[in-house]
N, C-alpha and C positions, 0 to 999 in steps of 0.2 A: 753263540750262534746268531749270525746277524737277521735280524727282524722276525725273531721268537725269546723275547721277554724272557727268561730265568729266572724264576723264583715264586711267577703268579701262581697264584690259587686253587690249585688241582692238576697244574701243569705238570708233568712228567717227562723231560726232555731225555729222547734216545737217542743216542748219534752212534750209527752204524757204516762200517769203513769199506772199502771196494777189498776182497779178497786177494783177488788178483787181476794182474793185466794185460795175461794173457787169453784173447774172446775164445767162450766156450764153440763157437762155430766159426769157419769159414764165410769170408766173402762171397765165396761160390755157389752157395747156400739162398745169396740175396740176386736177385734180376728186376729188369725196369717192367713194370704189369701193362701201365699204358704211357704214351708221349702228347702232348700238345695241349698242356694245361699251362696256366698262366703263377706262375708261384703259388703252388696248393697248400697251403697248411692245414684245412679242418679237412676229415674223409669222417664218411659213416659207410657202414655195409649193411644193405639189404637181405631182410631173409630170402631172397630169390636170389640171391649172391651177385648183383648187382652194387657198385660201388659207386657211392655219391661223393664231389670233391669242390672244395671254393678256388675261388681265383681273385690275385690283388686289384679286381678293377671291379668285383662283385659279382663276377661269374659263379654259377650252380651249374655245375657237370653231373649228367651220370654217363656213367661207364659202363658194360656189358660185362657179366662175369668173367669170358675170356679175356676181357681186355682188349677188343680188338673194334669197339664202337665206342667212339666220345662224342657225346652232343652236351652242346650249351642249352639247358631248358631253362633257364632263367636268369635274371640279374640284377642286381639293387643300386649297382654304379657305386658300390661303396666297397669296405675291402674284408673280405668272406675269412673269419677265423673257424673257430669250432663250427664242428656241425652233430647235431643229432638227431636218431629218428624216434619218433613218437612209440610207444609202447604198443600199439595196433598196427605202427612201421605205414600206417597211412599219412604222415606229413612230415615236413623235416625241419628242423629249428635250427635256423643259422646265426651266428654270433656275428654283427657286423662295426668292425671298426672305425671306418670314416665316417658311419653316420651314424654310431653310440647306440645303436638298438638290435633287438632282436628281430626275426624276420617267421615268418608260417610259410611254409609251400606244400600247398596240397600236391600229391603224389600223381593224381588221377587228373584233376582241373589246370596242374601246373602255374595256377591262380597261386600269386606271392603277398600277403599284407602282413601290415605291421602287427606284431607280438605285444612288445613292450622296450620302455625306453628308459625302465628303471622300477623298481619298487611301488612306484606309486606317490600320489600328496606331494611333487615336486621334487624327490627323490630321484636323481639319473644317474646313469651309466656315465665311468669314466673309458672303459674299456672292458666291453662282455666280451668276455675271451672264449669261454669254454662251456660245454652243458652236457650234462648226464641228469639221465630219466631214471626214477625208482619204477618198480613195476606198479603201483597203483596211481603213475601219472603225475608224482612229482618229481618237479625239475629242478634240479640246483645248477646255476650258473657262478662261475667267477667272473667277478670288475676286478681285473688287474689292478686297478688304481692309477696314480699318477705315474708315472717314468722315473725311477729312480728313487720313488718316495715310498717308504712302508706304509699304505693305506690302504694295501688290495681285504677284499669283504667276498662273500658268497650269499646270494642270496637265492631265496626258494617261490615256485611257483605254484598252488597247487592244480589239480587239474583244472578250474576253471579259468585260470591265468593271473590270478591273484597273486602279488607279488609282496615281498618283504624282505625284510631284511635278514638272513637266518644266523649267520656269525658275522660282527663289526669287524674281527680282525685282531687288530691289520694284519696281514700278509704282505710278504716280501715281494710283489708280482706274483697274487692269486695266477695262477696259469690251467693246465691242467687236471681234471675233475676224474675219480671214477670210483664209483661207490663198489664196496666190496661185495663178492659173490649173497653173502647174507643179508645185506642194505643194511647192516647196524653200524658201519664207521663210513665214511666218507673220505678217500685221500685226496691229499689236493697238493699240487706242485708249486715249490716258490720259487720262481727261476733265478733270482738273484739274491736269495737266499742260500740258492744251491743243494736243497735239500726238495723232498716233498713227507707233508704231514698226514699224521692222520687226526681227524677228528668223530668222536664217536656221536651217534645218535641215538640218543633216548630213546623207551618205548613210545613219548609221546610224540617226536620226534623234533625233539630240543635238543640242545647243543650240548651233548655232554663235554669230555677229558678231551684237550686238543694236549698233542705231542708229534714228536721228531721224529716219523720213521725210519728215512733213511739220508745219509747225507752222502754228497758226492762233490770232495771236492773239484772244480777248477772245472767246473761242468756246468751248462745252463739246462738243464730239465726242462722237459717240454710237455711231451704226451707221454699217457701210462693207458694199461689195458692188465686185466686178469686172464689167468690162463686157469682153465678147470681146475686144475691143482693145489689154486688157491697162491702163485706167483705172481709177484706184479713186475709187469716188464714197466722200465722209463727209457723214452727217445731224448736224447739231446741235440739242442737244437748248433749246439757245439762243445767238443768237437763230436763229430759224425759216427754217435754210441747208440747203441741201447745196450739198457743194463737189465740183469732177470734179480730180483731181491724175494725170495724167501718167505713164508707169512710166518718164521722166527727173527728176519732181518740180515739175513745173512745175504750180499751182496756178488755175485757175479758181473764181470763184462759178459755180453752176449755177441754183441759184434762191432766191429772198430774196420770203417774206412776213411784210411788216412786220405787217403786219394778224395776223398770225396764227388767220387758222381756216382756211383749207385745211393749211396747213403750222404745229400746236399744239405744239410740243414734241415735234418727229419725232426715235422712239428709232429701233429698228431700220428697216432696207428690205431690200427684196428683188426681184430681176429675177422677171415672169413674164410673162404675158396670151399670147395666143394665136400671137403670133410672140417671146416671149418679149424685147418691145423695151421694157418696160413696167417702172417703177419705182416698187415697190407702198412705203408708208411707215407707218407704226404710230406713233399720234397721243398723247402720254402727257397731254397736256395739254385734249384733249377725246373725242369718244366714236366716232370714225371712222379706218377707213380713207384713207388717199390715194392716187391711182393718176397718174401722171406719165406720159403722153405722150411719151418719151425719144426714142425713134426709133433708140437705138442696143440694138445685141441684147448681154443677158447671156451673161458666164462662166457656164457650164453647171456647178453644183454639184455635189459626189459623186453625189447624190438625181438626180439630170437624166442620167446618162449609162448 
């Protein structure tokens, strides 16, 4: 399995296969939620069901739950990946590429500073891709690493922004993030790996057993989300999938547009809408939202409970 080691020292490598290929849903199932964003790849969703989204020039969008209000509230002029919201869902933490840092936007002041630019002691961001919050306010982000080079790492924040370094790695392009319903494993996507991992956390909250949830080949993995049930759905960023895998490993397509425009190079998802049974998707490959019809209800994130 490329850029997961065989054979280290407590390693357990799963490799779990697509069942089949034929998508458990219809296309007709998935419609565009909102239009006139700038190549979205990070969304988060508000517990007022309010959807916040990046854009490639460093736009911070929120959107109205019906989808029918986009304002730009903010901008860093850099290029907006992951987004998440604070465990009180009062700020939002954006991953920014062109300028290697993380980003704060207060929800109320719309007031934007800088986070962090890395670990700490000289330590920086190659590419912070992705963030997920535990519920008592820490935050694990992926550094993709280099382009091409197995070097991506996770590192952790805890609530007073104190940063470190939590797993060295390497990952195959850290991508990413979502900790499991329980916050005891952490999965994490390795896009050109083609797989995404889990890794388990200690009660003290060290790095236990990293292994290979699930692999997909001929696929780039993007964003992942839990559904109550304890499923983890993964978007690809190509081709135009997501997939639903099991918490035995057992792999499903979920939905497949060949066509690609409802489903353009879907980066990040996210459960919201009104009974929160909805799987909202961030389109990197055109200028939309997508909202999926799921029928099954999200894992309640930190921000949700």
């Amino acid at each position: 399995m490329a850029g997961v080691p065989v054979g280290r020292a407590g390693q357990v490598v799963i490799i779990n296969r697509v069942m089949s290929n034929t998508p458990l849903i219809s296309m007709d199932r998935a419609s565009v939620f909102c239009e006139g964003l700038d190549h979205p790849e990070g969304l988060a969703v508000h517990p007022d069901g309010s959807v916040w989204a990046g854009g490639e020039a460093g736009q911070i969008y929120r959107i109205s739950p019906d989808g029918q209000q986009l304002k730009e509230v903010a901008s860093t002029g850099g290029f907006i990946l992951g987004l998440a919201l604070s465990p009180d869902a009062t700020w939002l933490l954006a991953c920014d590429l062109r300028n290697r840092c993380l980003w704060r936007l207060d929800l109320e002041t719309r007031r934007l500073r800088e986070f962090a630019r890395g670990a700490g002691d000289g330590d920086q961001f190659k590419i912070p891709n992705y963030a997920a919050f535990a519920r008592d306010g820490t935050l694990y982000v992926s550094d993709s690493g280099t382009f091409r080079r197995t070097d991506g790492r996770i590192l952790r924040f805890d609530r007073d922004g104190r940063g470190s370094v939590w797993h060295a790695g390497p990952f195959n392009f850290a991508n990413g993030l979502a900790l499991a319903p329980d916050e005891r494993s952490l999965y994490v996507v390795c896009s050109f790996a083609h797989c995404v991992e889990r890794v388990e956390i200690l009660p003290d909250g060290q790095v236990g057993r990293r292994s290979v949830f699930a692999e997909l080949p001929k696929t780039i993995p993007d964003g992942l989300a839990f559904d109550a049930a304890g499923d983890l759905y993964i978007s690809c960023y190509a081709p135009n999938q997501i997939y639903r895998v099991s918490p035995d490993g057992h792999i499903e397509l979920l939905l497949d547009d060949w066509e690609a425009h409802t489903l353009s190079n879907p980066t990040n998802i996210a459960f919201g809408g009104p009974r929160f049974d909805q799987l909202f998707t961030a389109n990197l490959g055109r200028w939309h939202l997508t909202r999926v019809d799921l029928g099954r209800v999200g894992a309640p994130l930190a921000c949700h409970r």
